[in-house]
N, C-alpha and C positions, 0 to 999 in steps of 0.2 A: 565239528562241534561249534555252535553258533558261540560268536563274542561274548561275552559279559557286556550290558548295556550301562554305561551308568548314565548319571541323569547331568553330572556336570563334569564332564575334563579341563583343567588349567593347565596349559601351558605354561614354567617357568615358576619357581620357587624361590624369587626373589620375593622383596616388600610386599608388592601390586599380589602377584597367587597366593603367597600365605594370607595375605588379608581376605581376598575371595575365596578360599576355601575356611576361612575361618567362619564364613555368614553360611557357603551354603550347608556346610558341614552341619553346623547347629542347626538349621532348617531342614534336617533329616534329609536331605539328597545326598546321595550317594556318590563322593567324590573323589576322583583321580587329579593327583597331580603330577606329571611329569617333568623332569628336570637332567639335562643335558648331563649336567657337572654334578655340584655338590650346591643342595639349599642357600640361600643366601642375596647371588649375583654379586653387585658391584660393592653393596655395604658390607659385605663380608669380610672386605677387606681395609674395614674401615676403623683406625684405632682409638677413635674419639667422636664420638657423637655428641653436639650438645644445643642441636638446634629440633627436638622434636619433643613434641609438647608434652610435659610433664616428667617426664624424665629431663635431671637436671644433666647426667651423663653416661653413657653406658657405651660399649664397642661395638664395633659389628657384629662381631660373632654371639656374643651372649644376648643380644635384642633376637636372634636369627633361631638361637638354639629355644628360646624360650617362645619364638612365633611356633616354631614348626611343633615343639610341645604340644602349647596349648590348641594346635589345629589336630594333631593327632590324636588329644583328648576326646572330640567329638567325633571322631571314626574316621576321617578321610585318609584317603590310601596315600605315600609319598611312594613316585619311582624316582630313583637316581642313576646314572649312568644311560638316560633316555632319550636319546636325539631324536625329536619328531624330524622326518623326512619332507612329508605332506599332509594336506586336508580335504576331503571331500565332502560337499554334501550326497548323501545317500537317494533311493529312490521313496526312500519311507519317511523321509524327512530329517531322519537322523543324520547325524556327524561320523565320518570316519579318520580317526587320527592315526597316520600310520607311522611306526619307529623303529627302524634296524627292520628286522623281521618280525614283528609285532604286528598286531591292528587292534586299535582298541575302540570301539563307539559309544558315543554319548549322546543325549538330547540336546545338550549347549557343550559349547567352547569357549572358555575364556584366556584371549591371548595374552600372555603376560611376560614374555622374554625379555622384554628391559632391551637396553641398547648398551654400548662401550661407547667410553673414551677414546676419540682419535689421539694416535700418540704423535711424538716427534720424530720419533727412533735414533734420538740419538744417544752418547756413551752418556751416565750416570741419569738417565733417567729411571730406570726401572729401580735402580739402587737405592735413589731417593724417593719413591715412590708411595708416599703418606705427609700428611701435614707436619706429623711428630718430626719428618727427617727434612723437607722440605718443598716437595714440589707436590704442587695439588693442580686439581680441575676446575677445581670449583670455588670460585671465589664467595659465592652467598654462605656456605659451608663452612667455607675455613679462614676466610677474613681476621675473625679474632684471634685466630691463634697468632697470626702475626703484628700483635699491637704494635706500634712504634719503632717498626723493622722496617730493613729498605727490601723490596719485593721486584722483581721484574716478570712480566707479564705480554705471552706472546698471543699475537693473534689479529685478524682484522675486519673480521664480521660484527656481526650487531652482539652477538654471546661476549665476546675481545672489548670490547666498548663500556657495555653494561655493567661488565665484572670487574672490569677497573676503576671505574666511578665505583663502584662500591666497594672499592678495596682503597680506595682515597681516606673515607671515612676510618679508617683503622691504621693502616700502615705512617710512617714517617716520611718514605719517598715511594712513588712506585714509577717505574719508565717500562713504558709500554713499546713492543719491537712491532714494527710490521714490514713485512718482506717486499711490498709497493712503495710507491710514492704518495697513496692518493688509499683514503678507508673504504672498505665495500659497506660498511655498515647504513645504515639509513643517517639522510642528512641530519636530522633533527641531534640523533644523538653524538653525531661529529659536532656540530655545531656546539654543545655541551662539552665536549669532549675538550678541546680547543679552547674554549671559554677558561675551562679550568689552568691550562696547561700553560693559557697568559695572564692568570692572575698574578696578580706582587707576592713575592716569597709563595711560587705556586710549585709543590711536593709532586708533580708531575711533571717528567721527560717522556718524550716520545722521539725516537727511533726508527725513521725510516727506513727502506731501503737494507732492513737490518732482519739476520735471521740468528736464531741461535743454534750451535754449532756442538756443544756439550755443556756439560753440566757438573758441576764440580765443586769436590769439598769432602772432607774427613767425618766421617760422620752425621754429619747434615750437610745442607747447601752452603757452600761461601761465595759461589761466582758463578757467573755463564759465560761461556766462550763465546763472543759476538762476531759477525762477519760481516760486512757490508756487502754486499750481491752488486754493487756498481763498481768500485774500488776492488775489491777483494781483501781491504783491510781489515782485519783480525783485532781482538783485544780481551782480553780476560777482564770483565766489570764485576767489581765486588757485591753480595747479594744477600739475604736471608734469607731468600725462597723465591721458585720461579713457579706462575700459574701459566696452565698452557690452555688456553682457548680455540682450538684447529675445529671443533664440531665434534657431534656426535654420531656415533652409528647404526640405529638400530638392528635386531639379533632379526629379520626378518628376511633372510634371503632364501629360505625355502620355499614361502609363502608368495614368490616369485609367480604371477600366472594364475592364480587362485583367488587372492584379496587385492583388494585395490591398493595401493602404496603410491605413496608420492615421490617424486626424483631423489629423492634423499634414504627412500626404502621405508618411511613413518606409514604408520596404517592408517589410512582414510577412515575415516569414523566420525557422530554425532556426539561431541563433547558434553553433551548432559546425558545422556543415556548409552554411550557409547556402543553403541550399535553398528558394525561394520553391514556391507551391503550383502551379506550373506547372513540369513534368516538363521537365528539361533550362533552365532559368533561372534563375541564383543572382543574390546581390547582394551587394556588395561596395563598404565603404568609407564614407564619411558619410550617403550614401542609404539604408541599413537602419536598424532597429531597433535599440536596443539598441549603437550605433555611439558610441565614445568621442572622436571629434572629434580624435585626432593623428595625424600623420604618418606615427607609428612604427604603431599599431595599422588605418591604412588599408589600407600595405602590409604589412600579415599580413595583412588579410584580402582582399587581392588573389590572395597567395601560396596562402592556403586556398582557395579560389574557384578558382584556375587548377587545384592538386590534386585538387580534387574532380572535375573534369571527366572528368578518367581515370576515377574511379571509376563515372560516370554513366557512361562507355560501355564499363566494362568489363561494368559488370552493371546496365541501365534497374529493373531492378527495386529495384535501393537506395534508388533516391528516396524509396519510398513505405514503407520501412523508418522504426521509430522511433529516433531519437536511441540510444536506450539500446543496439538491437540492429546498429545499423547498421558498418558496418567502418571502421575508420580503417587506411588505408595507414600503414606503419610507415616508410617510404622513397619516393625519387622513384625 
């Protein structure tokens, strides 16, 4: 019995795929979504949302229950419990997604697996594992929740740098650990960094040579367990909450050998039209390139990703158009 063909498969029902099958749904293409887990991804486990426009606050789950709704209104299929394996381009042009003992083909694929949070792994992380209780990822996120708390914040790349400056802006003190002597982030922002850190009455320490070790506290954050990696001295520092900045993962290690990805496993793609280099498969959401990590900017590029798709099948030839000459649809 030949597949079911449908005209658009999304990988991944977080933000980024519910938004994509929300456009191409309504645009009468026939669409499959697949999802590993349960709908959602990373906001699902999110107990306070209050940085996405228009809504003043809502949770993860009820922003999530109310996408996949209204994408289900317009007919598109949800599967859950659906690990894609792999992807092939076909001999007809088509896509073939394959999952468990599945195969399912489509005219486009829109990648949208999101990525994870690198953890720490250590004791009372996962415990405290929300803003409400205290340890978060994301400082652009959750900044406010900690007004005029003392925060500590691990990490040493440019995301570690970034997020602390802008958790300066809110917090009362924040000291930053890093497990070198010396920041991998870009000078510029050390430079900044630093600047701040010797101003008069300046609400930042930083911690060299410093890892943390656990996490700890009755019901929320009170402390982090610190260690010095040169000394091996130890000290339990009082806290309100610890952001942990180690990087992100992308959900792409199938796609290992098939799409292009960069060292870090982010899908190589054309940031305006997100076009990976296989004709008819876009990507969409914290799994590319060049991907800024919120909510708000996953679904646009879900939204983009879904749009494009039309244009892939108005004219296959635009794929392999440049950036510069390529058409942008002025309307749905």
């Amino acid at each position: 019995m030949p597949d079911t063909l449908y005209d658009v498969m999304i990988v991944g029902a977080g933000p980024a795929g519910l938004a994509a099958a929300l456009y191409t749904a309504r645009a009468r293409f026939r669409t499959l979504v697949l999802e590993r887990m349960i709908p959602g991804g990373q906001i699902y486990t999110t107990d306070r949302i209050e940085n996405y426009p228009g809504i003043v606050r809502i949770d993860g789950p009820s922003l999530i229950d109310q996408m996949q709704k209204q994408v289900e209104s317009f007919g598109a299929e949800l599967k859950t419990a659906a690990e894609v394996s792999r992807i092939e381009k076909l001999a007809d042009g088509n896509l073939a997604v394959h999952c468990d003992s599945d195969r399912f083909t489509a005219r486009a694929v829109i990648l949208a697996m999101g990525s994870h949070y690198r953890k720490l792994g250590v004791p009372g992380e996962d415990e405290f594992r929300n803003a409400g209780a205290g340890v978060s990822y994301c400082g652009t996120c959750d900044a406010p929740f900690f007004r005029d708390k003392e925060v500590v914040s691990i990490g040493g790349g440019n995301t570690a740098v970034e997020e602390t400056l802008h958790l300066l802006k809110y917090v009362k003190k924040a000291t930053l650990l890093h497990r070198r002597d010396q920041f991998r982030a870009d000078k510029v922002l050390v430079e900044e960094l630093l600047a701040k850190a010797n101003e008069p009455d300046s609400h930042l320490v930083i911690k060299y040579d410093s890892v943390a070790t656990a996490i700890e506290g009755h019901g929320r954050v009170q402390s982090v367990r610190l260690k010095n990696v040169k000394t091996g001295r130890q000290e339990d520092y009082p806290c309100d909450g610890a952001f942990i900045f180690v990087g992100m993962t992308p959900n792409t290690g199938f796609l290992k050998g098939t799409i292009q990805l960069t060292e870090e496993g982010f899908i190589v793609c054309d940031c305006a039209y997100l076009r990976t280099l296989i004709p008819g498969v876009f990507a969409a959401g914290d799994c590319r390139i060049g991907a800024a990590m919120q909510l708000a900017t996953a679904i646009g590029d879900g939204v983009n990703a879904g749009m494009m798709t039309k244009q892939y099948f108005r004219d296959p030839k635009w794929w392999n158009k440049p950036v510069s000459d390529a058409y942008q649809p002025s309307g749905w």
